[in-house]
C-alpha positions as CSV (number, residue, x, y, z in Angstrom):
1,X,-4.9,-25.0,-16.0
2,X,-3.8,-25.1,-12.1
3,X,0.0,-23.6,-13.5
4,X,-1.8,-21.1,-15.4
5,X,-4.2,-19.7,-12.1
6,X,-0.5,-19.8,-10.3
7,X,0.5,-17.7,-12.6
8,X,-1.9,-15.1,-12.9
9,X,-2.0,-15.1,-8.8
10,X,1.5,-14.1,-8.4
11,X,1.5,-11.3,-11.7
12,X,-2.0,-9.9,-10.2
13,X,-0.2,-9.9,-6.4
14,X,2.9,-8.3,-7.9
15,X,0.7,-5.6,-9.7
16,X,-1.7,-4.5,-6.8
17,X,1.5,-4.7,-3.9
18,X,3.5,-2.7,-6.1
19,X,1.0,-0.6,-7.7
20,X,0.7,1.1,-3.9
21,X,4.3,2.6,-4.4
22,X,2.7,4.8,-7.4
23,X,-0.9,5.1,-6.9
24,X,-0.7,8.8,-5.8
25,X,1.7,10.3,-8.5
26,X,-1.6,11.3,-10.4
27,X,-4.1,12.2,-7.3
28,X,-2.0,14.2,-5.3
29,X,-3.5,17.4,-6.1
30,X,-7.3,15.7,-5.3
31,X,-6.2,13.9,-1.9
32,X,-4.6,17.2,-0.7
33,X,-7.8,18.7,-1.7
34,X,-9.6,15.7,0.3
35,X,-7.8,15.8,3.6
36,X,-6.9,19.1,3.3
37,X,-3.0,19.1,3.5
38,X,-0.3,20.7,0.9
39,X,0.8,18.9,-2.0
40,X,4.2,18.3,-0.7
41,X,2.6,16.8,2.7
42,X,0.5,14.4,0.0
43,X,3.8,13.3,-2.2
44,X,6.2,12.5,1.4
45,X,2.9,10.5,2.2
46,X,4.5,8.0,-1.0
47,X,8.0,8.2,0.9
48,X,6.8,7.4,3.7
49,X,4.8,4.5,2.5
50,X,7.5,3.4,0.1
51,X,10.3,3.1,2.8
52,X,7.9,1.7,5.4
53,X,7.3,-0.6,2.9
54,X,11.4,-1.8,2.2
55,X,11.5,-2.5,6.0
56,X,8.8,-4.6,5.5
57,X,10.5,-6.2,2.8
58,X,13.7,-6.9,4.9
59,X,11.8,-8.1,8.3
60,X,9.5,-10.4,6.5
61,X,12.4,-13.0,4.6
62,X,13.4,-14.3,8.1
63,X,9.7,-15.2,9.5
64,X,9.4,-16.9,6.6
65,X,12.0,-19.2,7.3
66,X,10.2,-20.2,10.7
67,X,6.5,-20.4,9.1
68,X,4.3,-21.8,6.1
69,X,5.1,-19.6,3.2
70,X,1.7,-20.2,1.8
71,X,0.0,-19.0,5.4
72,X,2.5,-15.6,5.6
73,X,1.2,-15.2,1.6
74,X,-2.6,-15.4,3.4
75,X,-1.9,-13.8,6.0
76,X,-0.4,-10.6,4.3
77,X,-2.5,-10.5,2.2
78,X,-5.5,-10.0,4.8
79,X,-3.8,-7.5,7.2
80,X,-3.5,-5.4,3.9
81,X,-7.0,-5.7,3.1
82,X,-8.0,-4.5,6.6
83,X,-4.9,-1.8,6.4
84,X,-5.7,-0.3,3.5
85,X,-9.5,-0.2,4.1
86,X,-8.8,1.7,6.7
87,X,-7.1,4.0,5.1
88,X,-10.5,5.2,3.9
89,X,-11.4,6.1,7.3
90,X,-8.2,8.9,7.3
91,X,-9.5,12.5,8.3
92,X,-6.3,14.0,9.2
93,X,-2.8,14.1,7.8
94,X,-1.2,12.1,10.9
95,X,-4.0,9.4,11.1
96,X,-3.3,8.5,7.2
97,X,0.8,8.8,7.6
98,X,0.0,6.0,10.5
99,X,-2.0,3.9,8.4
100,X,0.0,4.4,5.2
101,X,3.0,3.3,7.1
102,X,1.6,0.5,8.5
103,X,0.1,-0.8,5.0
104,X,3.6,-0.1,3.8
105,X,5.4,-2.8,6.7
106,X,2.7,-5.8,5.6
107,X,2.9,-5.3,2.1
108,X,6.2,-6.1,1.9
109,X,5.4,-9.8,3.0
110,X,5.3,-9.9,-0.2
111,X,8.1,-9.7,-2.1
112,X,10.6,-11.7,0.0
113,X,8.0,-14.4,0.2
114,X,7.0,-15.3,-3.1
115,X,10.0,-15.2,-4.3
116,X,11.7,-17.9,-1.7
117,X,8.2,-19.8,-1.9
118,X,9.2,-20.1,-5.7
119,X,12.6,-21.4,-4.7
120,X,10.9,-23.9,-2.9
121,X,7.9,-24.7,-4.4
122,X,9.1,-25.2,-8.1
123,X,11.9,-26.6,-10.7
124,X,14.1,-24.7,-12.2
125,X,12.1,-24.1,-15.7
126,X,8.8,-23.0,-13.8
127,X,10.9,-20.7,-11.2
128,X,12.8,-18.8,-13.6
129,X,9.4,-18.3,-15.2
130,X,7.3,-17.7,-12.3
131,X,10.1,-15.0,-10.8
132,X,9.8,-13.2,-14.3
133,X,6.0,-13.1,-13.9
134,X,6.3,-11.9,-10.8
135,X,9.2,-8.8,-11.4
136,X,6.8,-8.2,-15.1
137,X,3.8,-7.7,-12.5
138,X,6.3,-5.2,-10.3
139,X,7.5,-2.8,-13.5
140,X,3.9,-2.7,-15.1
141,X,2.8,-1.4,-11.4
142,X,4.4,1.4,-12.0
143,X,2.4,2.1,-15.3
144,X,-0.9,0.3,-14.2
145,X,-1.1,2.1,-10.5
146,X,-1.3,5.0,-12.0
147,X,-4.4,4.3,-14.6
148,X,-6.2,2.6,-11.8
149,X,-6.2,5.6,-9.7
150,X,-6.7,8.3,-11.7
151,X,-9.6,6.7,-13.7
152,X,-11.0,5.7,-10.1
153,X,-10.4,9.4,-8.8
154,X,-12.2,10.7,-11.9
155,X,-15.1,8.9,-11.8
156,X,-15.4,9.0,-7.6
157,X,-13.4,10.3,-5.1
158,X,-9.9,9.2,-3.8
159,X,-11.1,6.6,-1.3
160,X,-12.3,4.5,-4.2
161,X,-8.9,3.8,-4.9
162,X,-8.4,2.0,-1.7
163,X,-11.8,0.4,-1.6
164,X,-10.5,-0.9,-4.9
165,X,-7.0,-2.4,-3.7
166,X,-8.6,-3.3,-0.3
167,X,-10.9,-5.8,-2.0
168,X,-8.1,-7.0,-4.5
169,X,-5.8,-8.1,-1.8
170,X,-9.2,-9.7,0.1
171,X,-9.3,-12.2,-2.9
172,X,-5.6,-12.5,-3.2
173,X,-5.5,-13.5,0.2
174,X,-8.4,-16.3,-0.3
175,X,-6.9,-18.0,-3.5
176,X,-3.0,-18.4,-1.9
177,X,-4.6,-20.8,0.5
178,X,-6.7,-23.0,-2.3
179,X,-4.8,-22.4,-4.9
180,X,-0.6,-22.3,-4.4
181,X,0.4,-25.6,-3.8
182,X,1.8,-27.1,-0.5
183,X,5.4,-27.2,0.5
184,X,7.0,-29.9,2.5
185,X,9.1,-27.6,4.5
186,X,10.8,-30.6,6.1
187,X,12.8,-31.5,3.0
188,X,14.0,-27.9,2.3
189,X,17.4,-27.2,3.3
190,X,19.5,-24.2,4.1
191,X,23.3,-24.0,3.8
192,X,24.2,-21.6,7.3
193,X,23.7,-18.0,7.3
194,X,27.1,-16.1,6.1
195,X,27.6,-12.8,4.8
196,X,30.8,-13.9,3.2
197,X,29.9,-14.3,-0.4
198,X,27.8,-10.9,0.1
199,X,30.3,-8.9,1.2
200,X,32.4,-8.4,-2.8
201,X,32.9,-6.2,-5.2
202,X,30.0,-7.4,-7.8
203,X,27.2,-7.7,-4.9
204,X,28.0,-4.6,-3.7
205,X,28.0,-2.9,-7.3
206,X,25.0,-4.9,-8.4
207,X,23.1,-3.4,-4.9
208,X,24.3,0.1,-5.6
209,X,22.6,-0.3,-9.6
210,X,19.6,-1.4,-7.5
211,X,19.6,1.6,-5.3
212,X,19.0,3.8,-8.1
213,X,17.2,1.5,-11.0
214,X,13.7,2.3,-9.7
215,X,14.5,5.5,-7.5
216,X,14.8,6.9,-11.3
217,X,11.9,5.2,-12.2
218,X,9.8,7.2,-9.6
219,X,11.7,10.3,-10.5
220,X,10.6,9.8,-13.9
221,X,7.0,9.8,-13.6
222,X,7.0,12.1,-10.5
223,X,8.2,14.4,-12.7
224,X,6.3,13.7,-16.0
225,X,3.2,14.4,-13.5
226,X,4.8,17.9,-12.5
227,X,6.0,19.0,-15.5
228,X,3.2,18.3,-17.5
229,X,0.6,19.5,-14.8
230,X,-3.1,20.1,-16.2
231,X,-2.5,17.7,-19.4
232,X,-4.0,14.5,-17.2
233,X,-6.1,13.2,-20.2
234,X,-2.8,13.6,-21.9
235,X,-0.6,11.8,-19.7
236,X,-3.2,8.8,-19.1
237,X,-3.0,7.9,-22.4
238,X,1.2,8.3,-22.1
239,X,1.6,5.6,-19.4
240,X,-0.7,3.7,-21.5
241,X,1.5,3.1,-24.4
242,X,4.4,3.1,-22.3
243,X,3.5,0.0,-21.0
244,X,4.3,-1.8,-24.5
245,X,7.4,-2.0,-23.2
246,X,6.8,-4.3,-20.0
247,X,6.7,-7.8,-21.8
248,X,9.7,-7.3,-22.5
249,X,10.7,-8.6,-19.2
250,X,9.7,-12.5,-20.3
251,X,12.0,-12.3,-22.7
252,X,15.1,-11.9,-20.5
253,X,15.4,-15.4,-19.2
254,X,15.7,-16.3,-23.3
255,X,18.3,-13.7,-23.8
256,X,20.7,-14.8,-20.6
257,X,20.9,-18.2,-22.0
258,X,22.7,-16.5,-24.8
259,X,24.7,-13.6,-23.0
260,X,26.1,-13.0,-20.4
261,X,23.9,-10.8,-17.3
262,X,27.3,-8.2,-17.8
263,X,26.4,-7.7,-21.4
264,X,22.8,-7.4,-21.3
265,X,23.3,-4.7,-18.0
266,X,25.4,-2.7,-20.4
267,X,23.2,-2.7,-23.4
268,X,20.2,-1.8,-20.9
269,X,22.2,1.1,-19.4
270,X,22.8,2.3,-22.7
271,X,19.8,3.1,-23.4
272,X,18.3,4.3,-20.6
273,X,20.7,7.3,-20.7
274,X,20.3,7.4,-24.6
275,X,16.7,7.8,-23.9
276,X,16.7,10.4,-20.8
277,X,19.4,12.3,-23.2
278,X,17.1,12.5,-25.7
279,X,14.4,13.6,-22.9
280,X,16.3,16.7,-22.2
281,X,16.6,17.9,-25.9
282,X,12.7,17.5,-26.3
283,X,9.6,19.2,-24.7
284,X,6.3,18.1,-26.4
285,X,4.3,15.3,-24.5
286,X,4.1,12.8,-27.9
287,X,7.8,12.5,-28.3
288,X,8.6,12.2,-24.6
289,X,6.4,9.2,-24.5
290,X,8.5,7.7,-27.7
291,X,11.3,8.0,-25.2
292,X,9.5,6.3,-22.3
293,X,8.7,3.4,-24.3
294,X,12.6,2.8,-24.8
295,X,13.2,3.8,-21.0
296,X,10.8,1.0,-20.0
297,X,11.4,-1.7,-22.0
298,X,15.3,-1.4,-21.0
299,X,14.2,-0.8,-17.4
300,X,12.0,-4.0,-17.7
301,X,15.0,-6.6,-19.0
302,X,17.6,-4.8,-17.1
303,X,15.7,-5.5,-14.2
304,X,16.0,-9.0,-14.2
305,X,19.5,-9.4,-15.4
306,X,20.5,-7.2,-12.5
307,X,18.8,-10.2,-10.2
308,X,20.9,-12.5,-12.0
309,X,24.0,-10.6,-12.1
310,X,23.3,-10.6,-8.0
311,X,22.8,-13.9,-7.7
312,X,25.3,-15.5,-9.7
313,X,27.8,-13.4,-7.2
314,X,26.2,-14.3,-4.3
315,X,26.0,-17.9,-5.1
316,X,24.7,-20.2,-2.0
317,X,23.7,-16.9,-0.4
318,X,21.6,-16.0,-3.3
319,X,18.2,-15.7,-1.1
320,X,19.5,-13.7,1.0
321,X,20.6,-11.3,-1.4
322,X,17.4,-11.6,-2.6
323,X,16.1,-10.2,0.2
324,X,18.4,-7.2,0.3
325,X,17.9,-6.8,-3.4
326,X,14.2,-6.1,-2.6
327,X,15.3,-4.1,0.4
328,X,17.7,-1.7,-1.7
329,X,15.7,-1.5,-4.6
330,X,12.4,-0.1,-2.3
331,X,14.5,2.2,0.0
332,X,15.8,3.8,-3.9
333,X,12.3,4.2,-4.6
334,X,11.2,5.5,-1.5
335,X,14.0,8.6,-2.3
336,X,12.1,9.1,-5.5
337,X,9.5,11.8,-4.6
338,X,12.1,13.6,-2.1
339,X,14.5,13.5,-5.7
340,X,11.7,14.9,-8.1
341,X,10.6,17.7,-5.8
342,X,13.9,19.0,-4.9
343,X,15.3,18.9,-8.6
344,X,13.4,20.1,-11.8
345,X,12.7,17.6,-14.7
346,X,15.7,18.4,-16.7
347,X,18.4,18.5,-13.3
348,X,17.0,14.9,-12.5
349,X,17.1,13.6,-16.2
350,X,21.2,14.6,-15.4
351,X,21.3,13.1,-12.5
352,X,20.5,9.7,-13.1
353,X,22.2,10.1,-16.7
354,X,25.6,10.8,-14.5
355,X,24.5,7.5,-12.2
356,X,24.3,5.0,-14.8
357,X,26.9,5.9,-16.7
358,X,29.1,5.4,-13.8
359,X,27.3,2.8,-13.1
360,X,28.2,1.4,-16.9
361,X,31.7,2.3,-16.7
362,X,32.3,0.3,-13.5
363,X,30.5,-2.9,-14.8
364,X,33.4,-2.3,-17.7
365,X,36.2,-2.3,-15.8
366,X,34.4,-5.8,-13.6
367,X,34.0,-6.8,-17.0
368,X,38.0,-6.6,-18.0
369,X,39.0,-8.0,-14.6
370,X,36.9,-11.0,-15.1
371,X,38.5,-11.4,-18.7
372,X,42.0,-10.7,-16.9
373,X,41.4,-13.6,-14.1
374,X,40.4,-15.7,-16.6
375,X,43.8,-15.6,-19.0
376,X,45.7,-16.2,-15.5
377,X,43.7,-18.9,-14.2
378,X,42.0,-17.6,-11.5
């Protein structure tokens, strides 16, 4: 029963820290309203907070080498509760960039966090499990941010939202003290810092894939927002069933015991770019949430064969590239509103179609190397 309250902890942490990167996609048109701003003051307010938050997620690995993972979880956890209950305080577009920011930084404690706390705190079996929990909570953020806000907004104003979040992060931060179980931190050891092993081909391919996996994630909905402006009945129900695809993300540590992280990265890539082809060919709301069913659920097991793909590269450095993983993936996603309101729906679908093919086409050629090294020797 304990494992089970574990694991709901970290997919409910994962959803309401990640949930902050897309919380405003819907409402930007009713906080404008609220703090009287432009629209395109309210969407950099998300790039703001999203790349505040990726510093966060690179500042936080190394304090958690020196202190109790358990108490930076706790810890965290309260200075976001206070942060983003202040955030309903905001009367004027500086004082909520400020506070937005700020929120950003401390979220991402985090991410880093958890994820070397699962290193450390369990075997193999339950890490791989608990780290799939944790990046399923992440991807249905996207999807689940969304619903919370704009059903919150609808019924009350756009404060709610963070009254709501505020108060979720004020129990989160309660149950990671009496409920995550203790680490001896004294038998943990650490092979020294190197960036060696970081500093190759496959890390530095896998990053670049990170850079823009949920940069076009962001994009997407940014722009399903814009482009289908007035229809938000419509598009509530749209992220709804898009999150069938989510789960799908549990299944991945089954399917890399049976191919390889190379193989599954390709068969995700194809079809995310069969999917946003499609996208361009079609314009009525139904289909294109077909199609962002199929987006998603590639999204969700690419997502952690990527990790893997890293990791396996990285080797003994593995945490580290962890941490820049995180970092990368939330400085892509921070780009994500500056992408959609520069380029139209169908100019972004092309974009990120052109990305991953090249990105597919350069995992090929790895791919043959490998094969090549192999028949030599290497």
């Amino acid at each position: 029963m304990r494992d089970q309250l574990v694991n709901l902890y970290f997919w409910l942490a994962a959803v309401c820290v990640a949930s902050n990167i897309y919380l405003l996609i819907p409402i930007y048109s009713v906080l404008s309203e609220g703090l009287s701003i432009t629209y395109e003051e309210a969407v950099f307010s998300s790039t703001l907070f999203t790349f505040c938050y990726a510093v966060g997620l690179l500042s936080f690995g190394p304090i958690s080498r020196t202190f109790s993972k358990r108490y930076v979880l706790c810890l965290g956890m309260m200075a976001s509760f206070l942060l983003t209950l202040s955030l309903t305080t905001a009367s004027s577009l500086l004082s909520f960039y400020v506070l937005r920011g700020l929120q950003g930084i401390v979220l991402g404690s985090f991410a880093p966090v958890a994820y070397a706390y699962c290193f450390d705190a369990f075997p193999l079996k339950r890490r791989t499990f608990v780290i799939a929990i944790i990046n399923t909570g992440f991807l249905m953020a996207g999807i689940i941010g969304q619903l919370i806000s704009s059903t919150l907004v609808f019924t009350f104003d756009w404060r709610a939202v963070f009254y709501f979040f505020s108060f979720s992060y004020l129990l989160l931060s309660i149950c990671s003290i009496y409920l995550l179980p203790k680490v001896n931190n004294s038998k943990i050891t650490r092979p020294p810092l190197s960036s060696s092993r970081l500093i190759q081909t496959p890390v530095i391919l896998g990053l670049s894939m990170t850079f823009i996996t949920l940069m076009s994630f962001v994009s997407f909905y940014e722009e399903l927002a814009q482009y289908y402006l007035g229809q938000e009945q419509a598009l509530f129900f749209s992220r709804c069933i898009a999150l069938i695809g989510t789960p799908l993300s549990l299944l991945s540590g089954h399917w890399l015991k049976k191919w390889n992280p190379i193989n599954m990265m390709l068969s995700c890539l194809s079809f995310i770019i069969i999917s946003f082809s499609f996208m361009l060919a079609v314009k009525q709301l139904v289909t294109m949430t077909i199609l962002s069913i199929l987006f998603v659920s590639a999204i969700a097991v690419f997502i952690p064969s990527l990790i893997t793909f890293i990791c396996e590269a990285a080797a003994e450095k593995r945490a580290t590239a962890i941490s820049l993983y995180s970092f990368t993936l939330l400085t892509g996603a921070s780009l994500g509103p500056i992408v959609s309101n520069i380029l139209s729906f169908q100019a972004t679908l092309l974009l990120f179609i052109s990305l991953f093919g090249t990105a597919c086409l350069l995992l090929v050629r790895l791919q043959i190397q490998h094969k090549q090294d192999k028949e030599r020797g290497y």
